[in-house]
KELUMDO-452194 format. One line per 5 residues: their letters; for each residue y, z, x negated of N, C-alpha, C. Coordinates in Angstrom, 2 decimals. Atoms other than C-alpha are relative to their C-alpha. Layout:
! KELUMDO-452194
a) Y:Z:X:Y:Z:X:Y:Z:X; ...
END
This chain:
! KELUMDO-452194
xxxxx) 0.01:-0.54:1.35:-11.56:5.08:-4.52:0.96:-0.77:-0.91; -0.60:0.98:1.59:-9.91:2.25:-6.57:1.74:0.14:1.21; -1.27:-0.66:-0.51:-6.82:3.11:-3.84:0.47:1.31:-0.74; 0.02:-1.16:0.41:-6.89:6.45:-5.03:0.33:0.39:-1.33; -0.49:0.22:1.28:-6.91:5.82:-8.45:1.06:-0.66:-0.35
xxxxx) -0.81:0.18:0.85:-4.23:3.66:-8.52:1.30:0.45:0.20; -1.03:-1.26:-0.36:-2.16:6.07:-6.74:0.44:1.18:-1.22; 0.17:-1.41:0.93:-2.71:8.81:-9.16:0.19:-0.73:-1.51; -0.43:-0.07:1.25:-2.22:6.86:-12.28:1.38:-1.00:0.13; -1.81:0.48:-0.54:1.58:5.44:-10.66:-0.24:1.23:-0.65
xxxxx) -0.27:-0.96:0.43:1.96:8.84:-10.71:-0.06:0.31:-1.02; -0.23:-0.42:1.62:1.21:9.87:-14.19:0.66:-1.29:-1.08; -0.64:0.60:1.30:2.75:6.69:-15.56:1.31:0.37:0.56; -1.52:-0.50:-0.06:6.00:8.38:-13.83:0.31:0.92:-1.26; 0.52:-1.17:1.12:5.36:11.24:-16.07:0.28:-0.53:-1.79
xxxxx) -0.28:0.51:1.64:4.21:9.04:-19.55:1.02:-0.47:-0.10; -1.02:0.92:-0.27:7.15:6.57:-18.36:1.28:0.76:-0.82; -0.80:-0.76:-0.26:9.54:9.54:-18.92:0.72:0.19:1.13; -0.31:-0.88:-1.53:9.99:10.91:-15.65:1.39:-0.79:0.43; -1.24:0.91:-0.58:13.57:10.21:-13.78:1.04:-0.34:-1.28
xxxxx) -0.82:0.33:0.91:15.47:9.88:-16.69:0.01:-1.30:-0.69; 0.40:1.28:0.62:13.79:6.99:-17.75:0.05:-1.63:0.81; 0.57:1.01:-1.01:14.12:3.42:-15.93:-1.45:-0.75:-0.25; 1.80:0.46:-0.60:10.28:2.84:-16.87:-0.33:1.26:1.52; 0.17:-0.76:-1.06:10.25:5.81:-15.08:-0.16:0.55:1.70
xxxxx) -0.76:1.24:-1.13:12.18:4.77:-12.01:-0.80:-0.40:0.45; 0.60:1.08:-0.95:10.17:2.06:-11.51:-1.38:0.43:0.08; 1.49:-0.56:-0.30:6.96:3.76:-11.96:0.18:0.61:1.36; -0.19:-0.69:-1.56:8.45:5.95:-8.85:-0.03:-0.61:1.33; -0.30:1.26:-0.93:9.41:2.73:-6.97:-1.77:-0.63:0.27
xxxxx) 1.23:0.63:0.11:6.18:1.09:-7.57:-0.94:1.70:0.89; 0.31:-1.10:-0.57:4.73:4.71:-6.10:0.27:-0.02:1.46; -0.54:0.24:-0.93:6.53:4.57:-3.19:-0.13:-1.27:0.83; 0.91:0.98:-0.58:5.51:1.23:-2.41:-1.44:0.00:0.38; 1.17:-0.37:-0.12:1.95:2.23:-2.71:-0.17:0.65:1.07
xxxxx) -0.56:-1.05:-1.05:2.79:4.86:-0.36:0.08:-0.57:1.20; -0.37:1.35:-1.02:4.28:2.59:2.24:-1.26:-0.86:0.22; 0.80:0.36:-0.03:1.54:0.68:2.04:-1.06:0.50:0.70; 1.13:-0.75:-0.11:-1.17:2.94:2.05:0.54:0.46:1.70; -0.39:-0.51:-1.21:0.59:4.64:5.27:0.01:-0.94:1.00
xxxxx) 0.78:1.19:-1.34:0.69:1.07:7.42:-1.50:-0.15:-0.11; 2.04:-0.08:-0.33:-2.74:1.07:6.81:-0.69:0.85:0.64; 0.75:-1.46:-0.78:-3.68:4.38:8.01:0.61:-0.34:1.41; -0.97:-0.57:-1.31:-1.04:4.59:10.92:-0.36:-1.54:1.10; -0.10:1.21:-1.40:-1.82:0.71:12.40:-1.41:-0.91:-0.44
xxxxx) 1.05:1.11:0.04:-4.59:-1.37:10.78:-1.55:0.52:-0.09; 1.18:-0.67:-0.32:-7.02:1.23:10.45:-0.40:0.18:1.27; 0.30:-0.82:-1.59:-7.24:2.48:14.13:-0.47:-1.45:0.34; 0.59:1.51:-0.55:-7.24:-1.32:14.76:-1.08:-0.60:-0.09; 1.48:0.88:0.62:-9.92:-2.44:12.63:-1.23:0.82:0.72
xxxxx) 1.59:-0.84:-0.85:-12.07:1.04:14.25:-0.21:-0.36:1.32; -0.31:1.13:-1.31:-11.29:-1.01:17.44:-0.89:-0.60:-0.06; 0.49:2.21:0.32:-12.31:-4.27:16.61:-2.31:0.17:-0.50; 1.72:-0.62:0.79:-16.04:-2.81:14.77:-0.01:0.09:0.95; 1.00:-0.78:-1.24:-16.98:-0.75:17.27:-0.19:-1.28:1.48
xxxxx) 0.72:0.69:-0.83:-16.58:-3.63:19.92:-1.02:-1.37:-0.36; 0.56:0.93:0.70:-17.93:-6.16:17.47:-1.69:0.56:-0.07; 1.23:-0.50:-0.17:-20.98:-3.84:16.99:-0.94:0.13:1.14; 0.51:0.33:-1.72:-21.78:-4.16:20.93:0.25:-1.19:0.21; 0.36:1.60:-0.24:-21.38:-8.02:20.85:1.31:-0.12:1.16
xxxxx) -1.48:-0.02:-1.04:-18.11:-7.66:22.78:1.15:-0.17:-0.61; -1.35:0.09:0.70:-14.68:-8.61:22.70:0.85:0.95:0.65; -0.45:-1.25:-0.39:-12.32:-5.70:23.11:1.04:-0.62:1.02; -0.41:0.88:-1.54:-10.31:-6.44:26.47:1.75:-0.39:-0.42; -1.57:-0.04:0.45:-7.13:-5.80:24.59:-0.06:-0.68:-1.43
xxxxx) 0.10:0.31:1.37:-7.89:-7.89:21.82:0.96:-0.79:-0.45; -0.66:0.24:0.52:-5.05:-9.81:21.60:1.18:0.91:-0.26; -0.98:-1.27:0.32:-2.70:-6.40:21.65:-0.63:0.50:-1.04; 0.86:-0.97:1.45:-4.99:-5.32:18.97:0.46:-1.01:-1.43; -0.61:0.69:1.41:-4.32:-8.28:16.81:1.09:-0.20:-0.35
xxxxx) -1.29:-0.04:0.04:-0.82:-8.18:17.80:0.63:0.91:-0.89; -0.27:-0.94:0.50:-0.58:-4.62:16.40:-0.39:-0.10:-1.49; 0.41:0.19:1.36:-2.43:-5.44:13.31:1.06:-0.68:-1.05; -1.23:1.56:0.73:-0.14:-8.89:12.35:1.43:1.15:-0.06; -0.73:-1.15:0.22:2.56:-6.11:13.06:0.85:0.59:-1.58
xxxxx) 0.18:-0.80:0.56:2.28:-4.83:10.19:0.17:-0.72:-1.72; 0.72:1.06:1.12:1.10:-7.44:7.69:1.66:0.01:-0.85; -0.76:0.12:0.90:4.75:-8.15:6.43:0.64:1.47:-0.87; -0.15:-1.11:0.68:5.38:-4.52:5.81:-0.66:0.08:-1.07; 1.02:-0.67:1.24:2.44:-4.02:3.52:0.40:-1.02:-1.46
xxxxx) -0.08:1.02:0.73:2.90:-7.16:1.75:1.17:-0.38:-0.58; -1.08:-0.19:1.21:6.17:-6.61:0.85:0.40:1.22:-0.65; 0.22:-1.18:1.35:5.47:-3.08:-0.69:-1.18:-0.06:-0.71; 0.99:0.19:1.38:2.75:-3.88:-2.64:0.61:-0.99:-1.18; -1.15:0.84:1.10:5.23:-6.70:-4.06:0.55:0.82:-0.55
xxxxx) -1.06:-1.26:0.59:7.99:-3.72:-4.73:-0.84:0.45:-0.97; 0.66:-0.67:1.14:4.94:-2.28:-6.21:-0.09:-0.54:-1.16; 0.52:0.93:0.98:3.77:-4.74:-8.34:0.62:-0.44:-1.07; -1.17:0.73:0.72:7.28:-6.17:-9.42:0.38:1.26:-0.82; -0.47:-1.58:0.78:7.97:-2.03:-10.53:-0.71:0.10:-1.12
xxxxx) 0.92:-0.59:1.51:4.88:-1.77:-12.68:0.34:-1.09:-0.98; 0.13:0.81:0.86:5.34:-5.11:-13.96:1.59:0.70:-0.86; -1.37:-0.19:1.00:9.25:-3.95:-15.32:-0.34:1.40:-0.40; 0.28:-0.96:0.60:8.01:-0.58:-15.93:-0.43:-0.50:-1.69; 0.79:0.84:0.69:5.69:-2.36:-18.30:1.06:-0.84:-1.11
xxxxx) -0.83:0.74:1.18:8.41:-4.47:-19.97:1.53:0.58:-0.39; -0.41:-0.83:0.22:10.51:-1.75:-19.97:-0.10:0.97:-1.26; 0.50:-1.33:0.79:8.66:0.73:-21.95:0.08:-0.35:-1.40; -0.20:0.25:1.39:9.17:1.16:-25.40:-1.54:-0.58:-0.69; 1.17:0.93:0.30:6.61:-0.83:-27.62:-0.74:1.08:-0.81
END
């Protein structure tokens, strides 16, 4: 939910930002797009992983492939972590961007 939301209000500060014309704008898009990125290594590699990892955790087991599982996870880690930066660094200049 609090993913969701802060998806959807990137988006409308593209919008208040003034849309592409605007470089709050811009970076509201950028910062979007990072979110995006984000959100998508999560679905596509750390999710499946983590429904892995539970389900053998919930049977008191270690999954046989568990170090290919954490391999795939770590994978991943610098992707996310440097678009949530992109994100972050966008809203913040959006932000000092925008008219007062």
């Amino acid at each position: 939910l609090i993913g969701a939301t802060g998806l959807l209000s990137t988006g409308a500060l593209f919008f208040v930002a003034g849309g592409w014309p605007a470089l709050p704008g811009r970076l509201a898009l950028l910062a979007l797009a990072g979110l995006l990125t984000q959100l998508a290594a999560y679905l596509l590699v750390n999710k499946p992983v983590n429904k892995r990892q539970t389900a053998a955790a919930l049977q008191h087991q270690t999954p046989p492939n568990a170090r290919a599982l954490q391999r795939r996870w770590d994978s991943v880690i610098g992707l996310r972590a440097g678009a949530l930066t992109v994100a972050v660094a966008a809203l913040i200049g959006a932000a000092l961007q925008s008219p007062r």
